[in-house]
N, CA, C and O atoms as a GROMACS GRO file, in nm:
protein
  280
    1UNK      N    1  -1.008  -2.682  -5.760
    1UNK     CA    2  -1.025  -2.729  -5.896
    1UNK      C    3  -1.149  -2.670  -5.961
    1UNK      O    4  -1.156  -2.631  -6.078
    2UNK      N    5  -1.258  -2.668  -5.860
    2UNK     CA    6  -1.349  -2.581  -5.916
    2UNK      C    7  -1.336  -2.440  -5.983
    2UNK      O    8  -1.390  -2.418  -6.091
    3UNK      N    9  -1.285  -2.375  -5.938
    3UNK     CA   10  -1.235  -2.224  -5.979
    3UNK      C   11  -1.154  -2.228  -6.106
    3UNK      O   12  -1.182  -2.152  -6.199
    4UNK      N   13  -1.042  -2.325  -6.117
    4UNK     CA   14  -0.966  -2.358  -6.224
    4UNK      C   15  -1.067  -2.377  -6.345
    4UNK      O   16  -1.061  -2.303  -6.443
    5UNK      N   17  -1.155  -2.477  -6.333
    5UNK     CA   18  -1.271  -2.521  -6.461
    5UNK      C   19  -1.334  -2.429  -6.509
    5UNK      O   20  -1.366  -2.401  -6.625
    6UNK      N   21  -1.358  -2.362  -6.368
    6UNK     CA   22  -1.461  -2.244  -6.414
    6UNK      C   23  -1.427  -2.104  -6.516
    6UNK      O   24  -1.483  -2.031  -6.597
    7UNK      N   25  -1.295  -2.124  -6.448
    7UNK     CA   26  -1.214  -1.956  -6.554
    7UNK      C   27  -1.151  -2.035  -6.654
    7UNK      O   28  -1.142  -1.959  -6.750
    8UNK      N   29  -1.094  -2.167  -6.690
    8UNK     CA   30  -1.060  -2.195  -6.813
    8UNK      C   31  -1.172  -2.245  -6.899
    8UNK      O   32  -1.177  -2.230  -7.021
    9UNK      N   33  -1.273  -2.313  -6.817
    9UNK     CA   34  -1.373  -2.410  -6.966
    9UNK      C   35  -1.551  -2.321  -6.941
    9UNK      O   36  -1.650  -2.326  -7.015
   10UNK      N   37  -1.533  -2.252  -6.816
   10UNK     CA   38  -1.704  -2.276  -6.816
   10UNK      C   39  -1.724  -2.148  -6.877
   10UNK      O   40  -1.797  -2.124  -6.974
   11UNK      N   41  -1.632  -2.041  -6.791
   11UNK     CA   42  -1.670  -1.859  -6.836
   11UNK      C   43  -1.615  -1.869  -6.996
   11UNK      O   44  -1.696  -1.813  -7.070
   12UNK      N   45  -1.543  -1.904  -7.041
   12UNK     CA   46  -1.523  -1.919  -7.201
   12UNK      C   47  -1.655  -1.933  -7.287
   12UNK      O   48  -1.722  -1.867  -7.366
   13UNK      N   49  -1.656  -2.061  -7.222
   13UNK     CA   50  -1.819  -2.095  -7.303
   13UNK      C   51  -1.913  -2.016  -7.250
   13UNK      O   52  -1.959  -1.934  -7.329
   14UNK      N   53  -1.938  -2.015  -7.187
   14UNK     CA   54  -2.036  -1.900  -7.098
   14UNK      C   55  -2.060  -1.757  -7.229
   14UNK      O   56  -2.164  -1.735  -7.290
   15UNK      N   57  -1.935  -1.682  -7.242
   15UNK     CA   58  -1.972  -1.614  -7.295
   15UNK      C   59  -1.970  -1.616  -7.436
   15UNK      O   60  -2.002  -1.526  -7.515
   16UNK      N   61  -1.920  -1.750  -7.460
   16UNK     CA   62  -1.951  -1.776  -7.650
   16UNK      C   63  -2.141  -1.784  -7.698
   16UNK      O   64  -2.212  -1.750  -7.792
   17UNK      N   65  -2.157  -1.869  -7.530
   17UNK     CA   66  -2.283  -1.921  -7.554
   17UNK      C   67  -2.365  -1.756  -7.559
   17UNK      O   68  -2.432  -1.757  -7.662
   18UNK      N   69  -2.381  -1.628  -7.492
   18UNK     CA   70  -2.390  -1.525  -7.479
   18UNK      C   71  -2.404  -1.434  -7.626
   18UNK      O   72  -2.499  -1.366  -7.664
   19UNK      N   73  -2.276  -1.460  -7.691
   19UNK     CA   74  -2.268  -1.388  -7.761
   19UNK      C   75  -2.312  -1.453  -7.918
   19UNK      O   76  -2.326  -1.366  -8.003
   20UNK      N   77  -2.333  -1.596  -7.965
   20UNK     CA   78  -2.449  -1.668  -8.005
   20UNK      C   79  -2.582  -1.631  -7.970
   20UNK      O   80  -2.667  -1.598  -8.052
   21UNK      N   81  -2.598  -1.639  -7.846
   21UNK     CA   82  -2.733  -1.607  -7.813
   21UNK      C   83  -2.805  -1.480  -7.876
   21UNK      O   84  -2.906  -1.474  -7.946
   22UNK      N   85  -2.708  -1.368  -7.824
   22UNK     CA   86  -2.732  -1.249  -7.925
   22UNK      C   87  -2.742  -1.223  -8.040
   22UNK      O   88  -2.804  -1.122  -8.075
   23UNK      N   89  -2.680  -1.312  -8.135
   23UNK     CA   90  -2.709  -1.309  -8.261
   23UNK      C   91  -2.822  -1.397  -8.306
   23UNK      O   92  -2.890  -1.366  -8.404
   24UNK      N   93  -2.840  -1.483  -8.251
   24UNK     CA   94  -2.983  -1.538  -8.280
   24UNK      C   95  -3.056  -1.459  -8.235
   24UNK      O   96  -3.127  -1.411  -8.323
   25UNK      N   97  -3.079  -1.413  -8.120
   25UNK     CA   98  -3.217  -1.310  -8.118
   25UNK      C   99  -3.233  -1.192  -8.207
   25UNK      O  100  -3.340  -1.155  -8.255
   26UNK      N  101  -3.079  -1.117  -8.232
   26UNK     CA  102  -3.106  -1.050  -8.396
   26UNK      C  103  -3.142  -1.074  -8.485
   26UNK      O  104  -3.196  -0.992  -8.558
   27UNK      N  105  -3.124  -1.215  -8.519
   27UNK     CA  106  -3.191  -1.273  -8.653
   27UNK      C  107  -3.318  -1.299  -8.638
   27UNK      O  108  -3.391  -1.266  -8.732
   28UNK      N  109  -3.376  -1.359  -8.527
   28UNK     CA  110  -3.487  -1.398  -8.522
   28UNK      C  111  -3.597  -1.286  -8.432
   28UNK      O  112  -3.702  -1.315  -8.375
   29UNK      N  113  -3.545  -1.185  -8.440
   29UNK     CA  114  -3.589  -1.067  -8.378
   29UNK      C  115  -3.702  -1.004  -8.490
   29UNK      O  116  -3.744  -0.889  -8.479
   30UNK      N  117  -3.737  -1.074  -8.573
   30UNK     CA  118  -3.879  -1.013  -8.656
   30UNK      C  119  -4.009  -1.095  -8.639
   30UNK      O  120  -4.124  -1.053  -8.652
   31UNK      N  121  -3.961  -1.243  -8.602
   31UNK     CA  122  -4.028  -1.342  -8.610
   31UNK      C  123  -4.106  -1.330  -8.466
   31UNK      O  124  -4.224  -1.345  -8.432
   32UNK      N  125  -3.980  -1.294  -8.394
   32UNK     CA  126  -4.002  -1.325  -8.218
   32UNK      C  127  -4.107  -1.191  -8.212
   32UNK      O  128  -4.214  -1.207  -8.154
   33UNK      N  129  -4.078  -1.073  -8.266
   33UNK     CA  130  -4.174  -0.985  -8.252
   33UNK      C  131  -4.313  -0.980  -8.311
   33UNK      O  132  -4.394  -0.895  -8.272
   34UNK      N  133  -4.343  -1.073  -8.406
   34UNK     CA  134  -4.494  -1.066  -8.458
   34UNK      C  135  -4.538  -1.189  -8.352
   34UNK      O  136  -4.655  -1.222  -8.372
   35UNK      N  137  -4.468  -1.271  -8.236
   35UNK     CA  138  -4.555  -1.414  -8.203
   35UNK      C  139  -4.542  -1.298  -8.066
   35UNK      O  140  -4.625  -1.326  -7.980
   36UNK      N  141  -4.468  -1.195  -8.036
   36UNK     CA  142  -4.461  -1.116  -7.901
   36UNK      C  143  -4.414  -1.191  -7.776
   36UNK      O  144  -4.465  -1.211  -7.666
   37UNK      N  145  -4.304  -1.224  -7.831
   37UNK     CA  146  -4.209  -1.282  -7.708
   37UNK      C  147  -4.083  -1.266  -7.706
   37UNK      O  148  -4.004  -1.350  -7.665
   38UNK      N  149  -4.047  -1.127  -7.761
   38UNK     CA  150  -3.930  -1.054  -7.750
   38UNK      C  151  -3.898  -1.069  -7.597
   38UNK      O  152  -3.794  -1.132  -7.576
   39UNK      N  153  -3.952  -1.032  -7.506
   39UNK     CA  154  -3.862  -0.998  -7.353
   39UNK      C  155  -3.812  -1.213  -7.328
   39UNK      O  156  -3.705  -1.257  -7.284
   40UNK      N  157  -3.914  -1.280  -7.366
   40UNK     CA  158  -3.870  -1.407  -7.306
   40UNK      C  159  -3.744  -1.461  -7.380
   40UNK      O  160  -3.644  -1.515  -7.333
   41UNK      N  161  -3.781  -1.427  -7.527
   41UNK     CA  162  -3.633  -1.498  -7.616
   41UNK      C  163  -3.521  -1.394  -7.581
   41UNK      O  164  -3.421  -1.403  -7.653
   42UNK      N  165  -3.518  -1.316  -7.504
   42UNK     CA  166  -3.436  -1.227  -7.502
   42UNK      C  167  -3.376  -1.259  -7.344
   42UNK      O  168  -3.254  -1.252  -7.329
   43UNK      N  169  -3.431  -1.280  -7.271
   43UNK     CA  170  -3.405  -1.335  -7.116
   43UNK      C  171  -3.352  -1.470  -7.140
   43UNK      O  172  -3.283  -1.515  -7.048
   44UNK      N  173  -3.368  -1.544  -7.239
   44UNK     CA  174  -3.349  -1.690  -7.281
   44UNK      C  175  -3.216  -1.672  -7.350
   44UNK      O  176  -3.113  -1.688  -7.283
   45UNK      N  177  -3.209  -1.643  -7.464
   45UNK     CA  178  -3.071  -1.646  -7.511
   45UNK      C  179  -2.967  -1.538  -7.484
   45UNK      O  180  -2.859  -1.564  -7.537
   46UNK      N  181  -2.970  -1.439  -7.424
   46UNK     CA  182  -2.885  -1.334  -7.388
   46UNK      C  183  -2.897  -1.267  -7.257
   46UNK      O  184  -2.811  -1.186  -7.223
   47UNK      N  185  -2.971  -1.288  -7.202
   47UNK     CA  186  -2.982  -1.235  -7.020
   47UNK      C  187  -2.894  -1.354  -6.939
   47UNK      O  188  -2.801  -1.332  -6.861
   48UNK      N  189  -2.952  -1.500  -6.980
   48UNK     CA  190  -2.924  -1.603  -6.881
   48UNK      C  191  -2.777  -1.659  -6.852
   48UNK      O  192  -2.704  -1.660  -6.753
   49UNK      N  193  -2.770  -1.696  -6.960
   49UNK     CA  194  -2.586  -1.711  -7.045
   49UNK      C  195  -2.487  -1.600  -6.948
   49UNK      O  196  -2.397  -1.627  -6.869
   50UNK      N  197  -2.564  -1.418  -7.006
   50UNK     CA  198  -2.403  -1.365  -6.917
   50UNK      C  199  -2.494  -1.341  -6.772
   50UNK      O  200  -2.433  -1.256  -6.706
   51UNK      N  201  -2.590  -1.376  -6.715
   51UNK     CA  202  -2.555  -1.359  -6.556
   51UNK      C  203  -2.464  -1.454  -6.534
   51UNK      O  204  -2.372  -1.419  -6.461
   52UNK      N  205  -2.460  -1.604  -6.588
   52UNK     CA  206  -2.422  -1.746  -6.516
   52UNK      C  207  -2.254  -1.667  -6.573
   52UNK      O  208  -2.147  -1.695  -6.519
   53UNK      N  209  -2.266  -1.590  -6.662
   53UNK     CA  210  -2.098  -1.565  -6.669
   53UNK      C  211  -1.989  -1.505  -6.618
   53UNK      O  212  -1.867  -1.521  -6.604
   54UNK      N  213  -2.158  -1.361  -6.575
   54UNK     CA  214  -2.063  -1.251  -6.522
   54UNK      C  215  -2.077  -1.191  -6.393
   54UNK      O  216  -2.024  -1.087  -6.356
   55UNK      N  217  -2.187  -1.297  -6.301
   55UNK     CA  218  -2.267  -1.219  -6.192
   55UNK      C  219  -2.260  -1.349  -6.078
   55UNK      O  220  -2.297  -1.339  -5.962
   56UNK      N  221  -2.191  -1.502  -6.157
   56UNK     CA  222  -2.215  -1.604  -6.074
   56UNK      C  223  -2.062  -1.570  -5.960
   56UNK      O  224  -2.028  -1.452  -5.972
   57UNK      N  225  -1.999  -1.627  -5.889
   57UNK     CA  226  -1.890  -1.587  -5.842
   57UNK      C  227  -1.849  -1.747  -5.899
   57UNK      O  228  -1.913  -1.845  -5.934
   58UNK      N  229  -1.730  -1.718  -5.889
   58UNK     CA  230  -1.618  -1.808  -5.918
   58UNK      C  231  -1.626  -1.950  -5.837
   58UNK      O  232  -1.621  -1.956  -5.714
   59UNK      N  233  -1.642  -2.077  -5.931
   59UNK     CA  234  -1.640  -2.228  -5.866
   59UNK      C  235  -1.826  -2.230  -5.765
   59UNK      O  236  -1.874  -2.313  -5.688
   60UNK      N  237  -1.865  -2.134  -5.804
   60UNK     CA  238  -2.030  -2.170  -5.776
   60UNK      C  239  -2.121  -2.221  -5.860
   60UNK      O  240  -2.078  -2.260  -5.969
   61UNK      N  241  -2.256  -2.232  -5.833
   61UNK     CA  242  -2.337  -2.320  -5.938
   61UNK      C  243  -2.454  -2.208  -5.926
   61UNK      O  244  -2.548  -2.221  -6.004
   62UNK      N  245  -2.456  -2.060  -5.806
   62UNK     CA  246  -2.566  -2.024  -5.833
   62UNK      C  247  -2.496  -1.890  -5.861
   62UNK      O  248  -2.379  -1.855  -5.844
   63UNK      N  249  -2.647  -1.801  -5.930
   63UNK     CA  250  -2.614  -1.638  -5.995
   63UNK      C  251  -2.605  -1.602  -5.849
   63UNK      O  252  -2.654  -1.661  -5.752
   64UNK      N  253  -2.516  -1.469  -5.857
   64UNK     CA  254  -2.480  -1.369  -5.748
   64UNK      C  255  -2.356  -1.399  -5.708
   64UNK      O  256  -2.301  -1.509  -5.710
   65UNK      N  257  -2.308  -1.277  -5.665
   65UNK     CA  258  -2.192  -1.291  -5.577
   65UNK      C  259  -2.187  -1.344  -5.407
   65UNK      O  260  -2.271  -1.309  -5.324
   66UNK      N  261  -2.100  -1.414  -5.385
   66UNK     CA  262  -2.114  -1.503  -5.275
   66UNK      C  263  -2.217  -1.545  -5.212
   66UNK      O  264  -2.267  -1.519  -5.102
   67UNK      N  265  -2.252  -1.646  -5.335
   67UNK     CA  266  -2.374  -1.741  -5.296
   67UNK      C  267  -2.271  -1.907  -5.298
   67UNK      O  268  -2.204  -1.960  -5.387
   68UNK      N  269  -2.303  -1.948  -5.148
   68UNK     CA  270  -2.272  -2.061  -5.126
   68UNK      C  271  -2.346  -2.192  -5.199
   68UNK      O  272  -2.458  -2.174  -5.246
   69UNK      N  273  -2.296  -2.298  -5.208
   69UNK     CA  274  -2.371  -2.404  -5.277
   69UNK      C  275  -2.431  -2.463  -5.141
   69UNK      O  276  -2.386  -2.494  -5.030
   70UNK      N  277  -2.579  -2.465  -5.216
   70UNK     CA  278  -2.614  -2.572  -5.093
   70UNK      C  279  -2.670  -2.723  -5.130
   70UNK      O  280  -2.696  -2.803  -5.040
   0.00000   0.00000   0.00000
């Protein structure tokens, strides 16, 4: 059932949340650059989102491929 949730409700959102993310850091990509925290808002809204989307394995809770839950 885990695997099921994960490819119908979580990777969906996963990468909506991703591709939101990216557009907020475009928009706010003038602001973020005069306070100089481009690499963190950028690891924050668009790094984190697609590892958990595209790097977690299937029905896990951690990034990487075949990482067991412990």
């Amino acid at each position: 059932y885990a695997i099921v949730a994960d490819v119908v409700i979580a990777r969906p959102l996963l990468i909506a949340a991703m591709v939101i993310g990216a557009g907020l850091f475009v928009v706010t990509l003038p602001f973020t650059a005069m306070g100089g925290g481009i690499g963190r808002t950028g690891h924050a809204l668009v790094v984190e989102p697609g590892k958990a989307a595209f790097v977690r394995c299937l029905g896990c809770t951690k990034d990487g491929y075949n990482k067991n839950d412990e």
